[in-house]
N, C-alpha and C positions, 0 to 999 in steps of 0.2 A: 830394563835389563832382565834378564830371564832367568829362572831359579831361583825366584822370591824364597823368602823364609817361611818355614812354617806361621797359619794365621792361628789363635785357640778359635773354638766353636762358640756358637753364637747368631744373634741378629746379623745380619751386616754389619759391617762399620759402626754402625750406632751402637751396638748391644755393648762391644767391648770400652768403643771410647768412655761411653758413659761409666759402665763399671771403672775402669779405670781414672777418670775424673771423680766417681763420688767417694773411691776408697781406695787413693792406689798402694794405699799399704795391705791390704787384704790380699787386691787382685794381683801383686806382685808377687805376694809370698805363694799366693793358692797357683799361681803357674811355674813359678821357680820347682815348685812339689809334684806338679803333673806333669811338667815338660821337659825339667833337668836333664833326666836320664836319658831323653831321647833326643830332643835336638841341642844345638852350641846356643840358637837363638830361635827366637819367634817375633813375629811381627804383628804389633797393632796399630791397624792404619784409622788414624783422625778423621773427621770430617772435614777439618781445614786445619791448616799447618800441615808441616812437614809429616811423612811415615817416621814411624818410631818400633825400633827394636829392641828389644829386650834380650838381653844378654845374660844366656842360662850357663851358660860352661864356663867355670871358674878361672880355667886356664886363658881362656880368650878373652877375659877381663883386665887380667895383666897383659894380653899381647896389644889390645885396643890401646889402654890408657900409656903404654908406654912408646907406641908408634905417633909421635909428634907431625913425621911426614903427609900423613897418609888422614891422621884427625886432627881435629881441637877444641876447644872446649867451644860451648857454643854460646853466644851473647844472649841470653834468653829474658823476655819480659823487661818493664820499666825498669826496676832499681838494677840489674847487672849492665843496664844501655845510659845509665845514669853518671856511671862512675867506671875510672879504668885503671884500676889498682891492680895488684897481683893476681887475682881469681879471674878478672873480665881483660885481660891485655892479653896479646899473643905475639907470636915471629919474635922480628928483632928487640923491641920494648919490654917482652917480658924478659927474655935473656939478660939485658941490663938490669933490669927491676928486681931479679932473681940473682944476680950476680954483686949488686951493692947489698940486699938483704941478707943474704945467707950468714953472713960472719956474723951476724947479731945474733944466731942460731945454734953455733956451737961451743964447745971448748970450754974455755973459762967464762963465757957470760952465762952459759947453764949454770954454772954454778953460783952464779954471783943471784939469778935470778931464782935457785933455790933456795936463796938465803930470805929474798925478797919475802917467796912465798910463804914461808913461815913467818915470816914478822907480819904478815898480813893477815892470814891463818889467826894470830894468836891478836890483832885489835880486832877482827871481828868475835871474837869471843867475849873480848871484853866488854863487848854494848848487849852481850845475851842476857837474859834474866833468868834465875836459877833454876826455874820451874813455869813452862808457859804454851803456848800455842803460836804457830808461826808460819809465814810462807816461807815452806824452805826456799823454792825456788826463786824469791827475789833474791834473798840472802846469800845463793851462791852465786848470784849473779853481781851484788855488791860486792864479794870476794873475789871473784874473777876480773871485773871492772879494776880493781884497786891494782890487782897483779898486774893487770896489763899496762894501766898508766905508769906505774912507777917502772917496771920493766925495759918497756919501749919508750917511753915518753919523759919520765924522771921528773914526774910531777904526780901530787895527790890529788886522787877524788875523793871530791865529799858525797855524801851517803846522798844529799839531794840528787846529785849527778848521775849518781849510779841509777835513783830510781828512775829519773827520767830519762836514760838510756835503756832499762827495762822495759817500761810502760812503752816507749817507740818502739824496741822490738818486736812488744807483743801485736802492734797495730800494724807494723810490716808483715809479719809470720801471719797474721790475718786478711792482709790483702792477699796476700802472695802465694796461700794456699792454694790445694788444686782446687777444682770443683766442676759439676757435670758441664756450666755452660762453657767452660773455659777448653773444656776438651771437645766439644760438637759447634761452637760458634768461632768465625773465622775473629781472626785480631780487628781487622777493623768495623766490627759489629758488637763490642764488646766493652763494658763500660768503663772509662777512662781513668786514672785515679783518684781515687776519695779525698774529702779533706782530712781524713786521721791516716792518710797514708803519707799526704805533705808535710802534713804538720811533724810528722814523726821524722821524717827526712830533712826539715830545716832543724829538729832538737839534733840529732845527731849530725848534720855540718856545723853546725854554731859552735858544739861542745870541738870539734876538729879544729875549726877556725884557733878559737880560743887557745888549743894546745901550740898549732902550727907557729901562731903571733907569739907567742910566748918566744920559741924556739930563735925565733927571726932576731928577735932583738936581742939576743942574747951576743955578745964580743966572742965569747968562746962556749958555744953549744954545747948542750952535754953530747957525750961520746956514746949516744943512741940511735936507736931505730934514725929515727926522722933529723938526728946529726951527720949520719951516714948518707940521708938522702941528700941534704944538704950541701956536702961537701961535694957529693955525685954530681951534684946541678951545676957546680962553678967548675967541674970539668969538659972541657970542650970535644973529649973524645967521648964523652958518656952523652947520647942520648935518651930522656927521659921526656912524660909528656908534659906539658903545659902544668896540669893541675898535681902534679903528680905528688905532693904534700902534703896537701888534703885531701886524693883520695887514696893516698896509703894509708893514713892518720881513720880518716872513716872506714875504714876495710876492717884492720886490727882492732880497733875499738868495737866494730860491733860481731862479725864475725870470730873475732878472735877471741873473745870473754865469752859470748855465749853459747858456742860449743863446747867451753870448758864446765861451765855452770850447769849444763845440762846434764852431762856426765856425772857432775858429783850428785846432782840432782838425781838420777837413775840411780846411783851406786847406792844411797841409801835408800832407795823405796826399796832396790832388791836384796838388801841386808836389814829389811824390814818382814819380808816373806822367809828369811833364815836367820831369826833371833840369833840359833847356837854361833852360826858364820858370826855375826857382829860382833858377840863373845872372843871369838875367834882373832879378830881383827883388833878389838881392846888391849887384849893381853900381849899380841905382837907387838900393840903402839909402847905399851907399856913399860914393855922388857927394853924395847928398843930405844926411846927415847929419856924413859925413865923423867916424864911428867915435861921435858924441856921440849921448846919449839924441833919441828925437824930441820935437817941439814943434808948439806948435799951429801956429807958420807953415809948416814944413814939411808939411803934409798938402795942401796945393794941387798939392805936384810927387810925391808919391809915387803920378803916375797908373799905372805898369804894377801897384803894390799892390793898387791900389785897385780894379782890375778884377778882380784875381784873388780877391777878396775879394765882389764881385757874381758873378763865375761859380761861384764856393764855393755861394753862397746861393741857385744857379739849380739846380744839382744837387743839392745835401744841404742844404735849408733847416734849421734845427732845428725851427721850429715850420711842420711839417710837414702840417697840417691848420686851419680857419677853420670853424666852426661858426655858425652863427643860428638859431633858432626862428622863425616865423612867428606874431606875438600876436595875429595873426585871421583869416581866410580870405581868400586873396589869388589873384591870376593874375600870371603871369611868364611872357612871350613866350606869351601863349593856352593857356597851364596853370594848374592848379585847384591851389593848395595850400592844406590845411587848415587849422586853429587846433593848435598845436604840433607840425607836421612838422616836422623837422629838415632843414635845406640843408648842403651838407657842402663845401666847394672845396677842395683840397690843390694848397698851392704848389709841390709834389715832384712832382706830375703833372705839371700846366699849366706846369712849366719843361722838360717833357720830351716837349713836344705836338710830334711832328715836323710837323704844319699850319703851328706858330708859328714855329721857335725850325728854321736850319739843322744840320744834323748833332747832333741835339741833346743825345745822349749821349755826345758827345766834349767836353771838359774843353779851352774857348779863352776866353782873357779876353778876346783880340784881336777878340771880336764887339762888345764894349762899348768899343771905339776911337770915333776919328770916321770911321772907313771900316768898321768893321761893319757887324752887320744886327741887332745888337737891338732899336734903336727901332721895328722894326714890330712885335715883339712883347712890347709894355713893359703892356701889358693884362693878358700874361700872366705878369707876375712883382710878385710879391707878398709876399716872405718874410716883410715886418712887418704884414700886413694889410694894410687901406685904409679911409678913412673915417675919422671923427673916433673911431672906437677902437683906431686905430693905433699900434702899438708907442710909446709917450712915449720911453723910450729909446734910438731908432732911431741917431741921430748917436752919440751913448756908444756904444753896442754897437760901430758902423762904425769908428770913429776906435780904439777898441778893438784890434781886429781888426787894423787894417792897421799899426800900430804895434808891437805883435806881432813879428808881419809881418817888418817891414821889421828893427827893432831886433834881435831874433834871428838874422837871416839876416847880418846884417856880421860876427857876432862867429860863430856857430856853423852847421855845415851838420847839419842834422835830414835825415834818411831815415825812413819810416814802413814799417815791416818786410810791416804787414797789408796783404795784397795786395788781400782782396773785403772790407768790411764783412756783418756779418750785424748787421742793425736790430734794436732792438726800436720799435717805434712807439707811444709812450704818451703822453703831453702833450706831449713832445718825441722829437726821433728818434736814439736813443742807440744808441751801439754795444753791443752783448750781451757785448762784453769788455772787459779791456785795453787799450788803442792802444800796441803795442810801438814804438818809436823807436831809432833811435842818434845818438846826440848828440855831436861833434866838436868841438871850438875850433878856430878856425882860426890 
């Protein structure tokens, strides 16, 4: 098709896939900053696989992700062709899938699942030691872990669970990352999966199993996530797939806790670069909760959290990239895309577009006040997507997050020792280590 997109400069083909295979968090932000202004999109074509555009114009990020007709998401790599939960199904399947889930998503179970959060919030506190050194980042992920089963599942994890749900995470986010060969060598030249990629994929179906079998036996389910799917299955008008219990159950479980975990993980390394903010954020919890767990009515006033919790997600989103396929030859602002190009936007760029967003690599909640400036660049932030296949658990995650937040900080002061992150960027944008912490009671 004719009127390709703008290519950036460079080797041929090799020069950019590579770059972008060894750093696409670099090579995305450093073109989002050179090319924003001037094209909607650019193109960088692979050595094998599919062309891949990149999506500079913030408006046409919402026009893509919200045209279902016309894209969708695309089945990419082993684990999303593993499994067809709500993120890897489409057409009719997801409609249903998306139609028995949602109710668990609003109204009164936010609140029921706010209440959750704080009772969870407050025993992970209870196993801290007054004064000590720590991986934050398991520890929000044990917290997130605990939210989600009891949440969705109405059952507890133990701390073993959680970690061996972490530890598989970490050895997915490690396969799964990008890397030079994976951008210049075709898929079938390319080395198969590892055994700490399996092994990581039977700890997290075993742990699913365990929930699902739980559920099955039960006379009367609880009135959850996977009670809802349940009940969906013995209806004869509701098509769902074959596995669809367990790979709902493995979906939420690991995607759904450790994008949460990550965030609060960001929030305090970046209220670790602004002591006075954390101060800040103490004395809100303080006034506001006045030393007790939080509640769903308190999330109305915990505004300074709650910003610092949207500027978390403008600088280290975890789901750090938005994919679509094109399902037939299309034009986008007077450009030709084929039948299966891939469009590519990253929320970690376009929150760091200095066109959009003032001073934009400095760390201020104070832009998302009523005297900010972020409203003019709300186009350009995106962490849970946009369109009707936008994050379902967006409010969970949030309420999540700033609860955290706020409940932590009355009772202990956290320092994050790591000074730079070094990423890894794979489904999600994970730190390549530890998150060393010290942890105080006040």
């Amino acid at each position: 098709m004719a009127d390709t997109p703008h290519s950036p400069p460079g080797l041929p083909v090799v020069d950019s896939a590579l770059r972008f295979g060894s750093d696409p968090i670099r090579y995305l932000t450093a073109v989002q900053e050179a090319y924003g202004g001037q094209y909607p999109l650019v193109q960088v074509d692979p050595v094998a696989g599919p062309t891949v555009n990149v999506v500079l114009d913030a408006g046409l990020v919402h026009e893509i992700l919200g045209d279902r007709e016309r894209f969708t998401r695309p089945n990419l790599g082993p684990q999303a062709q593993r499994r067809n939960g709500l993120l890897a199904s489409d057409g009719e399947l997801w409609e249903q899938q998306r139609a028995v889930l949602q109710p668990q998503f609003v109204g009164e179970r936010l609140a029921s699942y706010a209440e959750t959060t704080g009772d969870a919030v407050e025993a992970l506190l209870t196993g801290w030691p007054a004064d000590a050194e720590l991986d934050l980042w398991a520890e929000t992920s044990a917290l997130a872990m605990q939210v989600i089963s009891r949440t969705l599942f109405s059952r507890d994890v133990s701390r073993a669970q959680s970690d061996t749900i972490h530890e598989a995470m970490q050895d997915l986010g490690e396969e799964l990352s990008f890397s030079p060969l994976s951008a210049v060598l075709p898929r079938s030249l390319q080395p198969g999966p590892s055994d700490a990629f399996e092994r990581a994929n039977e700890e997290i179906d075993a742990f699913a199993e365990e929930i699902v079998e739980w559920h099955l036996r039960q006379e009367d389910p609880p009135r959850d996530l996977l009670g809802a799917l349940i009940e969906a299955k013995r209806d004869p008008s509701i098509e769902l797939s074959e596995n669809e219990l367990l790979d709902q159950t493995a979906l939420f479980v690991t995607g759904g806790h450790e994008t949460t975990a990550l965030t609060i993980t960001y929030a305090f390394y970046w209220l670790s670069q602004r002591p006075e903010l954390r101060e800040r954020v103490r004395a809100e919890a303080r006034s506001v909760l006045d030393g007790d767990r939080p509640g769903w009515a308190d999330l109305p006033d915990l505004r300074v959290t709650e910003r610092v919790i949207r500027e978390t997600l403008r600088l280290t989103p975890a789901a750090w990239n938005v994919t679509r396929t094109a399902r037939r030859p299309v034009r986008l602002r007077g450009y030709g895309i084929d039948e299966g190009e891939l469009l590519l936007a990253s929320p970690y760029a376009h929150g760091r577009d200095s066109q959009m967003w003032d001073d934009p690599t400095a760390f201020r909640p104070e832009r998302w006040g009523p005297d900010g400036t972020a409203t003019r660049a709300r186009d350009a932030y995106f962490p849970f997507g946009s369109g009707p296949r936008s994050c379902i658990g967006r409010q969970l995650a949030l309420t999540e997050a700033q609860f955290a937040l706020a409940h932590v900080l009355q009772r202990y002061d956290v320092e994050v020792l790591t000074e730079e992150f070094d990423f890894r960027p794979g489904v999600t944008l994970q730190p390549t280590d530890p998150v060393r912490a010290r942890v105080a009671e006040l």
